[in-house]
LUMPATI-263396 format. One line per field, with one value per residue (C-alpha): residue in three letters; y negated, x negated, z negated. Coordinates in steps of 0.25 Angstrom, whole numbers, plus 5000, padded with zeros to 4 digits. Example, Ala and Ser with C-alpha at 12.3 -4.5 7.8 and 13.67 -1.06 7.14 Angstrom:
type: Ala,Ser
py: 5018,5004
px: 4951,4945
pz: 4969,4971
! end
This chain:
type: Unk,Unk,Unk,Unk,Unk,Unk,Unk,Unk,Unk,Unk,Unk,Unk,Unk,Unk,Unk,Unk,Unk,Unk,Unk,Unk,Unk,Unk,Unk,Unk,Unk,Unk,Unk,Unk,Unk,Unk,Unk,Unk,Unk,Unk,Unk,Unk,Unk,Unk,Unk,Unk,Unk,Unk,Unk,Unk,Unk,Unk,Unk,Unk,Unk,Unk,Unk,Unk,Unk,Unk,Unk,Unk,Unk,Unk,Unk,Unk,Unk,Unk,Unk,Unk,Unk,Unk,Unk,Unk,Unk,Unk,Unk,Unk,Unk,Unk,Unk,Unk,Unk,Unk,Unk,Unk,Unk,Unk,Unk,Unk,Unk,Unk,Unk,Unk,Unk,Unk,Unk,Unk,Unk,Unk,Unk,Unk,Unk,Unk,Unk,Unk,Unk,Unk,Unk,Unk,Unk,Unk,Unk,Unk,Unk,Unk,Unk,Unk,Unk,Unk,Unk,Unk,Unk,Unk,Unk,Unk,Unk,Unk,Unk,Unk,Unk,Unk,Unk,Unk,Unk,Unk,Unk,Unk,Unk,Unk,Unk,Unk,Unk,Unk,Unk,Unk,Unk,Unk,Unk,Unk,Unk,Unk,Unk,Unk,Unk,Unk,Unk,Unk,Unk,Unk,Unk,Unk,Unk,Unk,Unk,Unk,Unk,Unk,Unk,Unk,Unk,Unk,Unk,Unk,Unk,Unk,Unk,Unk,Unk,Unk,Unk,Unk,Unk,Unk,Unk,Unk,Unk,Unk,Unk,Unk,Unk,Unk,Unk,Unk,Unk,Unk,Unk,Unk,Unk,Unk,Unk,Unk,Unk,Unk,Unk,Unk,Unk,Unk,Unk,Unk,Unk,Unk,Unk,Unk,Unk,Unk,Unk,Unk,Unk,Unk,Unk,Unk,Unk,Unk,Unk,Unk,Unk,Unk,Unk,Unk,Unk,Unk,Unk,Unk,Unk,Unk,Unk,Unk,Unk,Unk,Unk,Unk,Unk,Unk,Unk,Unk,Unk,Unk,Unk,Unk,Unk,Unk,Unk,Unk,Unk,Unk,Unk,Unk,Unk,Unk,Unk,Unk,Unk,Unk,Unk,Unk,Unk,Unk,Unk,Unk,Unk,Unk,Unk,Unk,Unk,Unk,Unk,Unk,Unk,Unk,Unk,Unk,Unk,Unk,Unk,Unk,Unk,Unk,Unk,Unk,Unk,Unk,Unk,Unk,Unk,Unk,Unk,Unk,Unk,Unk,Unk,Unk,Unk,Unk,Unk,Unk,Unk,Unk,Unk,Unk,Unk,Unk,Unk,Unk,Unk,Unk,Unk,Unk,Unk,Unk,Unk,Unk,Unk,Unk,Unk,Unk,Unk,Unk,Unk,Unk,Unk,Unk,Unk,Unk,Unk,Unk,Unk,Unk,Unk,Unk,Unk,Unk,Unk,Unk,Unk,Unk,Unk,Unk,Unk,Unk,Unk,Unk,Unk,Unk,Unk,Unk,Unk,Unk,Unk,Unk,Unk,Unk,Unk,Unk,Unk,Unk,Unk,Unk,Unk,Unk,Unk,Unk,Unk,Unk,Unk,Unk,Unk,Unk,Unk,Unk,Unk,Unk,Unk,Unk,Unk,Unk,Unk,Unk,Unk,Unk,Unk,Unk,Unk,Unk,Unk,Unk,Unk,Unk,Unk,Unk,Unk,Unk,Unk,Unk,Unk,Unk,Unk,Unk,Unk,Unk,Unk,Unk,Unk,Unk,Unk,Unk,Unk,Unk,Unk,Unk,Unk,Unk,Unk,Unk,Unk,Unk,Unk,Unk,Unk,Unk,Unk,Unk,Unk,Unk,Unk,Unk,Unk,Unk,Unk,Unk,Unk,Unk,Unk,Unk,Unk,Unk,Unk,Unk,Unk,Unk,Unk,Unk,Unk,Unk,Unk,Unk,Unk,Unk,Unk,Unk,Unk,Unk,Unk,Unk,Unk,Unk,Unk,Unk,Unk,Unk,Unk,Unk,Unk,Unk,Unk,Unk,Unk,Unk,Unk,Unk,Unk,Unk,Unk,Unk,Unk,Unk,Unk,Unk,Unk,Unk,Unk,Unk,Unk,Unk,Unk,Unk,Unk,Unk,Unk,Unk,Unk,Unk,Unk,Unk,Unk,Unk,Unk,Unk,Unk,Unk,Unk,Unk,Unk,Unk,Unk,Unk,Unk,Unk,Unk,Unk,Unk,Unk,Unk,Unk,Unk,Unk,Unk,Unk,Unk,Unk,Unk,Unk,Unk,Unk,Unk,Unk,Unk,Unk,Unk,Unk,Unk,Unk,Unk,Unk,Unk,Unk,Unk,Unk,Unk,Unk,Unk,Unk,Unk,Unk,Unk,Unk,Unk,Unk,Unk,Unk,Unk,Unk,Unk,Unk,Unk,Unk,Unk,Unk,Unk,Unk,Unk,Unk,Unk,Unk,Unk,Unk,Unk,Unk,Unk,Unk,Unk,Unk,Unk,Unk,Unk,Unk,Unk,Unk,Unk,Unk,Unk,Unk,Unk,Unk,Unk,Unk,Unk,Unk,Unk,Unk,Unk,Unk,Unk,Unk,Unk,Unk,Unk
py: 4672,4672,4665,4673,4669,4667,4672,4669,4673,4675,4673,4658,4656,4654,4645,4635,4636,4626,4639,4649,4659,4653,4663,4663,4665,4671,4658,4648,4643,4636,4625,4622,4608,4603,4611,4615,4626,4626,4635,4644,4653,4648,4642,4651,4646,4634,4631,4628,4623,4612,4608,4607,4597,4587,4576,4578,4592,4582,4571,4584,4591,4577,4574,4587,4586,4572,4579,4591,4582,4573,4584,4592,4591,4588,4599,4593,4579,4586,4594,4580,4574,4586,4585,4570,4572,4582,4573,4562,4571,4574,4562,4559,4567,4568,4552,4552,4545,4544,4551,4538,4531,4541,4539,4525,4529,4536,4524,4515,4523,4526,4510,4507,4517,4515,4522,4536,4546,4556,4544,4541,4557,4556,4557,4560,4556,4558,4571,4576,4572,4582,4592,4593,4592,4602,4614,4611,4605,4612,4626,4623,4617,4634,4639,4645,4654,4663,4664,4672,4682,4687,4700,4693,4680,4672,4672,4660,4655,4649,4638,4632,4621,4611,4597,4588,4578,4572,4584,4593,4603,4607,4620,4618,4634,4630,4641,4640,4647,4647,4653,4652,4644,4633,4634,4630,4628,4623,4624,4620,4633,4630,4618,4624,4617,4630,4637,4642,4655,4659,4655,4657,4673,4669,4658,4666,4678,4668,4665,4680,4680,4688,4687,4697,4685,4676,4672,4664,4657,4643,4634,4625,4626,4627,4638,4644,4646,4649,4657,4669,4678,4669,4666,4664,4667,4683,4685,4682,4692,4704,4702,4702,4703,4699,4682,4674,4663,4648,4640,4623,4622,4606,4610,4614,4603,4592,4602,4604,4588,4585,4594,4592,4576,4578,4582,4566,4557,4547,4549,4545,4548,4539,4529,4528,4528,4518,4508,4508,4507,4498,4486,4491,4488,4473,4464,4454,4464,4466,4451,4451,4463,4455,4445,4454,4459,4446,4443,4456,4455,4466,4467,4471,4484,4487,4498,4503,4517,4530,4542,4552,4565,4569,4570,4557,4552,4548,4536,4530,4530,4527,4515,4514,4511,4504,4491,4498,4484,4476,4486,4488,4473,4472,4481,4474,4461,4468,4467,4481,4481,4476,4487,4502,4510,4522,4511,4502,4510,4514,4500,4494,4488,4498,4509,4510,4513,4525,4525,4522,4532,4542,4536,4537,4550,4556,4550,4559,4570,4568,4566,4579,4584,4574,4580,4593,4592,4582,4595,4606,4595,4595,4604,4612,4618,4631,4642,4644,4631,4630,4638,4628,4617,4621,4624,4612,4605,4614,4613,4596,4598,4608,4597,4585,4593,4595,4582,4576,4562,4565,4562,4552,4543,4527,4523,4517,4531,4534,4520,4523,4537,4533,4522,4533,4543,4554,4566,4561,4568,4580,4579,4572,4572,4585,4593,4588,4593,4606,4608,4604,4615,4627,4622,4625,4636,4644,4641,4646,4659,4664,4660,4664,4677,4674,4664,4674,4673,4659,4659,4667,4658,4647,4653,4654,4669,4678,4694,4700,4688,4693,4706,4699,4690,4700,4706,4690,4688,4703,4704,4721,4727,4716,4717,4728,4725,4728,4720,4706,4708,4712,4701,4691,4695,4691,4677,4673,4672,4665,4654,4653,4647,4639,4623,4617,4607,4604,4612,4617,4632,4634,4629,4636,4648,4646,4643,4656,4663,4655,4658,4672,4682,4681,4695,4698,4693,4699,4700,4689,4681,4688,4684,4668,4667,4671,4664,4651,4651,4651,4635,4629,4616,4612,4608,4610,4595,4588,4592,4585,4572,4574,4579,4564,4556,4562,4561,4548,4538,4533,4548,4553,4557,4568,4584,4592,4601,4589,4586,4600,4602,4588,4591,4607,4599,4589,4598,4609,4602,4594,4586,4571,4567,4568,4581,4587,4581,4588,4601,4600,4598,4613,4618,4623,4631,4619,4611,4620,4621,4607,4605,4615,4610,4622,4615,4608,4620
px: 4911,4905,4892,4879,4876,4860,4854,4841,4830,4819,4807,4813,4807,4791,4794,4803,4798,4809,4821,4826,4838,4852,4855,4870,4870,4861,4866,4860,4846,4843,4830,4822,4820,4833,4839,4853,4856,4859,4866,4858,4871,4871,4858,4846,4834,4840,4846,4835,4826,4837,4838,4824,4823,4835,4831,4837,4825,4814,4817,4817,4806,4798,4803,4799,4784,4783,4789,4777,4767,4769,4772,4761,4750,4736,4726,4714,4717,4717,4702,4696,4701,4696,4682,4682,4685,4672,4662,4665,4662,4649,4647,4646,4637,4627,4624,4626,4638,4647,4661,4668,4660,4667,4680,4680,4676,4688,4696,4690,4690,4705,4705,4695,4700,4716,4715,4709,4720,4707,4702,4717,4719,4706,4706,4692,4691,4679,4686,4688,4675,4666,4678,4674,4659,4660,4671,4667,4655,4646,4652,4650,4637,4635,4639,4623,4623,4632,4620,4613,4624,4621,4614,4606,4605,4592,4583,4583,4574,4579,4572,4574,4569,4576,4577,4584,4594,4598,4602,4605,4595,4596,4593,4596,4593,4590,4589,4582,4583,4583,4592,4590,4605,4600,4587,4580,4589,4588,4600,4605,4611,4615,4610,4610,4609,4605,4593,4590,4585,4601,4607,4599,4604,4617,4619,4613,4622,4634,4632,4631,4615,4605,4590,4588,4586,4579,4566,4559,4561,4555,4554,4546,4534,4545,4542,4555,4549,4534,4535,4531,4541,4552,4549,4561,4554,4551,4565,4570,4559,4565,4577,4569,4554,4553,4556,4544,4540,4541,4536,4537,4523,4527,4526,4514,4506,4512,4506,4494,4490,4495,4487,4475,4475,4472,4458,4455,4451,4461,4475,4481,4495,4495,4488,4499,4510,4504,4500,4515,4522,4513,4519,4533,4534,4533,4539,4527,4517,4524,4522,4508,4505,4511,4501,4489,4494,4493,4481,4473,4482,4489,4503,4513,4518,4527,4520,4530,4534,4535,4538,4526,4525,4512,4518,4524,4511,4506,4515,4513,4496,4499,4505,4494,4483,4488,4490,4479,4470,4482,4486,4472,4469,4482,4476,4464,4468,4475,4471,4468,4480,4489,4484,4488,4477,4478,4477,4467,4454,4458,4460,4445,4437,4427,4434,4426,4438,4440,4456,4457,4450,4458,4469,4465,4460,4475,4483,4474,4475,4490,4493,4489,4499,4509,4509,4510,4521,4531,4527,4534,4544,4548,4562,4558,4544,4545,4535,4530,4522,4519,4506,4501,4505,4499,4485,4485,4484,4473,4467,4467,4463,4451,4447,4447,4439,4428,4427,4427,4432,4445,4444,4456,4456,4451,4438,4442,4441,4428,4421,4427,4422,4406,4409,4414,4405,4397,4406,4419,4423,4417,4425,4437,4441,4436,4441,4457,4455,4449,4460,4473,4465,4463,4477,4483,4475,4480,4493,4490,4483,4497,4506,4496,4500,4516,4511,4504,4512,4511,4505,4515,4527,4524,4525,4508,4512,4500,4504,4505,4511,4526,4521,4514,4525,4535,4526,4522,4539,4541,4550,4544,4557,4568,4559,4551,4537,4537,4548,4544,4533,4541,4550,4537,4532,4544,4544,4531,4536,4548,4537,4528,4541,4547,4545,4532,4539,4535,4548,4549,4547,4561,4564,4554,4558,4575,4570,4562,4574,4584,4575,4575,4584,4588,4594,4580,4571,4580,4566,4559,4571,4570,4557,4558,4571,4562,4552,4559,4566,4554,4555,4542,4547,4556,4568,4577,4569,4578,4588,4585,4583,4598,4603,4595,4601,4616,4617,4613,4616,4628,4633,4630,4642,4643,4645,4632,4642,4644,4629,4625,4636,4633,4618,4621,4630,4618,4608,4615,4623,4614,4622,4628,4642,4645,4642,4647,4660,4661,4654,4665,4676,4672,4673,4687,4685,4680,4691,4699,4693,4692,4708,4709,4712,4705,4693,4696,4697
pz: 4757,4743,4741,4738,4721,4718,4707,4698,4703,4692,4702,4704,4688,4695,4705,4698,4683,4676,4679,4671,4672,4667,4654,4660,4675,4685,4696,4688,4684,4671,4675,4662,4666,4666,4659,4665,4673,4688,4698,4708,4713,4726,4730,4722,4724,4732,4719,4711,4721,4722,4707,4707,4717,4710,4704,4690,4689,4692,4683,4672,4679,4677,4662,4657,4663,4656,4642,4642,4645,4634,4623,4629,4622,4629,4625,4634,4627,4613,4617,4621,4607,4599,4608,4604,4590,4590,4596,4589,4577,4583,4587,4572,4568,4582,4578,4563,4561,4548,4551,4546,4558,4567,4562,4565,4577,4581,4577,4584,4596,4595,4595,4607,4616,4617,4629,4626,4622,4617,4606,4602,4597,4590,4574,4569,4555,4546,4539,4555,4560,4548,4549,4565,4562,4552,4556,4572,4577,4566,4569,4584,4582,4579,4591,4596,4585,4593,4602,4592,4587,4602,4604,4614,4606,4606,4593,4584,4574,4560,4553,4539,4531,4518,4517,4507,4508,4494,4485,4497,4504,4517,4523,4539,4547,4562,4573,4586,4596,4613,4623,4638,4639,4628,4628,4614,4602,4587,4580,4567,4561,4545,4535,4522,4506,4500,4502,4514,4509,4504,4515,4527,4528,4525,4536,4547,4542,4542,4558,4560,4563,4559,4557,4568,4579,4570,4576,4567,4554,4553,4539,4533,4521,4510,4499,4503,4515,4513,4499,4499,4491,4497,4511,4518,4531,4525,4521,4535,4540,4529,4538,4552,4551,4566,4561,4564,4555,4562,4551,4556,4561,4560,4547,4546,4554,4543,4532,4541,4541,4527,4517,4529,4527,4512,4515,4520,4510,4515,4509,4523,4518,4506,4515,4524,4513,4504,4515,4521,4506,4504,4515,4514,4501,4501,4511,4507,4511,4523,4525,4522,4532,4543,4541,4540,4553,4558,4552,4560,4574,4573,4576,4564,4560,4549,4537,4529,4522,4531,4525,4529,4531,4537,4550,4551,4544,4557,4564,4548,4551,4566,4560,4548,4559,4569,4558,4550,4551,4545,4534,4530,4528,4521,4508,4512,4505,4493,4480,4473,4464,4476,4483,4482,4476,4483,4496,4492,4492,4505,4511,4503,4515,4511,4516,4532,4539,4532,4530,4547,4550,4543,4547,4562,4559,4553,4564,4574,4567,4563,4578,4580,4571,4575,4590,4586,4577,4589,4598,4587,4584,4598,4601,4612,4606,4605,4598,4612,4608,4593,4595,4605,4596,4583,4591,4598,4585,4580,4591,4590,4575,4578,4590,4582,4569,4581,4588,4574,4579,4585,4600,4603,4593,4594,4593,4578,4573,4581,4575,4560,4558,4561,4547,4538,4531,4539,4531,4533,4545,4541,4526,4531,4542,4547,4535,4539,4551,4547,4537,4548,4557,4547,4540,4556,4560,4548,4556,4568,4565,4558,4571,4581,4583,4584,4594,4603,4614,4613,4629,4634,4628,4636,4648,4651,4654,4649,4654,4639,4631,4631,4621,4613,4611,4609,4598,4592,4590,4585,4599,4600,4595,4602,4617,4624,4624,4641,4646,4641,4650,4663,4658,4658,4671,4677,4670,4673,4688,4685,4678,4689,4698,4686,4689,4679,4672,4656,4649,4636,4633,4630,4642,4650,4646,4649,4664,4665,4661,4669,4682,4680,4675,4660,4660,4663,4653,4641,4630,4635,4630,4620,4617,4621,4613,4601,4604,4606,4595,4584,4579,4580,4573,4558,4567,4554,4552,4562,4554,4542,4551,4556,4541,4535,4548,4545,4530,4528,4517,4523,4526,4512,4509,4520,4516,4516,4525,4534,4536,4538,4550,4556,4557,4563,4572,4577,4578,4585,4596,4606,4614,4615,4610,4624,4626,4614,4618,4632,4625,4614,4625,4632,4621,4617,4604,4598,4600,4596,4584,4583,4584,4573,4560,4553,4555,4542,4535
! end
């Protein structure tokens, strides 16, 4: 009887994925792993069941596994090299480092760590390290402009303002905004060396944004900026009449006290300056002060140069007074021509404690406007506060002009005033504070109308604030006047039932709408994304401070390229090394882009 002959069966091909059909016969199977042909004439499937299970189809089964893995290459491994390579990059520049410094870094590390395969595949040299700062980070360091190309993006508010760094000017533009998911942000958009004036229309052009959700613009007193025929602030409104200004109030109280303190016949400034040159100079003085320390019991504190600014006048007269007994007994005991003239009259024993008590007085007054400027310096101050802050310091000025001696002061001011003249309170004293008040009150006449709404932005909640808000930041034509005020009246319930802890406006504001329905207060997120996003403080300050701290002496040689994308890269990721390297690691473009080598292109 002649035997029954199997065939190929293509179905076999998705159970047993190492066959193929023989090109020759249909009997036979070719297997892909040991490459050889094999008879299934009279078995089928039996057949290859059985030459799967000898022991020559295992030993290549096994040898062909080994073989892939180790030509395979290792994509995760690659990722966590890339991500490695990145934050070590921003490990550079987050903590002002030279890229040579990171270089011998790596090396060292490749050293250290024999163990690590991630450390022994990383090669980040000075050239690579800028290359990735410069073609990755700082493009990623971008990413929330997206956010305002959106139709329902939030508004932003652009600040200027110029500082020099050797023979280089730098321009830096810095947007705020807030968005319920991030809260409130300053970013560092651009850093110019040209004048901002050209280039301002151009950049914002160049990231696809127009002037259509700028809130604000915010600048400094510069002529460029307060000139009449070339305001920068009215070409901005030629292209959208809606922007507010947002002029640095900080600004205005270090103008406020400067021009006010030359009404005193005491020269305070020159005082302080000249007294601290004066023991810095000469390490024999510096002996000689010791020992007049010693002489009146006092304990000893080092008086030396500190650049003053009105603002920062104050720890220098904080310091002044509290060894004022020592200092003054040192110029005491000079001679006229060893003694600096401007200083001498002012130190004669004849002087009734004159000096002090400007002195004491000045640091009362400058501690006013010390407190007021750490509260608009602070991140999360908002517009919503500004009013408030600029009155309270009026309101101090106006308080102390009335009570003539200020309350809280020690009892060596109260006992110096009786000794000096009748009329110098009245000439002096009282004339400073009535120039800082009229000098701040022509201030807050110009503001108070924006600020009407002033109540009703921190939450206090009176039943026609949101119109008039809606009119003070020229929202009429993007809301209807009506349905802010439905939308109010459901948010004053959702305050009564929020918990009463001490939180910013911001944030107040991102748990309102978080407890109720986003979707449902469409215009008054309108109106708080405005309103947020007016800058009530020079933040384009803490630039310079990161762009002096990164170009040092020692880093002299970098490109003004380089410093600008280190310092966008600072300022606009907040987050540890850490951090960055697990938030660089979910992210795939940027590894990808990383890998790339047109990044050097």
């Amino acid at each position: 009887k002649k035997k029954r002959m199997y065939n190929y069966h293509m179905e076999w091909e998705t159970m047993y994925n190492w066959i193929q059909k023989s090109y020759n016969c249909t009997t036979k199977v070719l297997c892909t792993v040991c490459k050889k042909e094999f008879s299934i004439s009279h078995g089928g499937e039996a057949d290859v069941k059985h030459h799967a299970n000898g022991k020559q189809h295992a030993q290549n089964c096994k040898r062909q596994k080994q073989k892939h893995t180790a030509h395979k290459p290792d994509d995760t491994l690659n990722e966590k090299v890339v991500a490695a390579e990145l934050t070590q990059a921003y490990h550079t520049v987050f903590h002002h480092h030279s890229y040579q410094s990171g270089e011998c870094e790596s090396k060292l590390f490749s050293t250290l760590f024999l163990d690590s395969t991630i450390v022994k595949n990383i090669h980040c040299g000075c050239m690579k390290a800028e290359t990735l700062v410069k073609s990755v980070l700082a493009p990623l360091s971008l990413e929330f402009v997206d956010e305002f190309r959106k139709s329902e993006g939030p508004y932003f508010s652009i600040s200027t303002d110029a500082s020099n760094k050797g023979n280089v000017k730098m321009y830096p533009l810095v947007v705020r905004y807030w968005t319920l998911e991030q809260g409130l942000q300053d970013k560092l958009l651009k850093t110019f060396t040209k004048t901002v004036m050209r280039h301002l229309f151009h950049k914002l052009s160049s990231h696809k944004l127009t002037l259509e959700k700028v809130s604000s613009y915010c600048a400094d007193n510069a002529i460029v900026n307060c000139s009449k025929r070339n305001f920068m602030y009215q070409k901005l409104t030629k292209e959208n009449p809606n922007i507010l200004p947002a002029n640095c109030p900080a600004h205005l109280l270090h103008n406020v006290v400067k021009h006010a303190n030359n009404t005193l016949k005491v020269d305070v400034e020159t005082l302080v300056i000249k007294t601290f040159n004066h023991f810095s100079s000469l390490a024999k003085r510096v002996t000689e002060q010791r020992e007049i320390f010693d002489f009146v019991d006092l304990e000893y504190a080092s008086l030396h140069h500190v650049p003053t600014r009105w603002l920062s006048l104050l720890p220098a007269i904080n310091r002044l007074l509290s060894t004022w007994k020592a200092v003054k007994c040192s110029f005491v005991l000079l001679s006229p021509e060893d003694c600096p003239h401007s200083l001498w009259n002012l130190f004669a024993v004849s002087e009734n404690g004159t000096v002090e008590i400007h002195l004491y007085f000045l640091q009362n007054i400058l501690k006013v406007f010390n407190d007021a400027v750490l509260s608009l310096e602070n991140a999360n101050t908002t517009a919503c506060e500004l009013y408030a802050i600029m009155d309270g310091v009026q309101t101090k000025l106006y308080q102390r002009k009335s009570d003539q001696v200020p309350k809280k002061t020690s009892d060596k001011i109260s006992q110096n005033v009786t000794k000096l003249p009748s009329n110098t309170w009245r000439s002096g004293f009282s004339f400073l504070l009535m120039t800082t008040c009229t000098r701040s009150s022509a201030w807050l006449s110009k503001v108070i109308e924006i600020w009407s709404a002033k109540i009703f932005l921190k939450l206090s909640l009176p039943p026609l604030a949101p119109p008039l808000a809606v009119t003070a930041t020229n929202l009429q034509n993007a809301t209807d006047q009506d349905e802010p005020y439905d939308e109010f009246c459901s948010i004053k319930q959702i305050v009564k039932k929020l918990e009463k802890e001490k939180k910013s406006v911001s944030d107040i504001w991102s748990e309102v709408f978080k407890k109720g329905s986003a979707a449902d207060f469409t215009n008054m997120k309108k109106l708080i994304s405005l309103v947020l996003s007016i800058p009530v403080n020079a933040y384009t300050e803490c630039i310079f401070s990161l762009l002096g701290s990164g170009w040092t002496d020692v880093r002299n040689r970098c490109a003004v390229d380089l410093i600008k994308c280190e310092t966008q890269v600072k300022m606009n990721f907040n987050m540890s090394c850490k951090d960055f390297y697990h938030f660089i690691l979910g992210d795939k473009d940027v590894v990808r882009n990383a890998k790339s080598s047109n990044k050097y292109e």
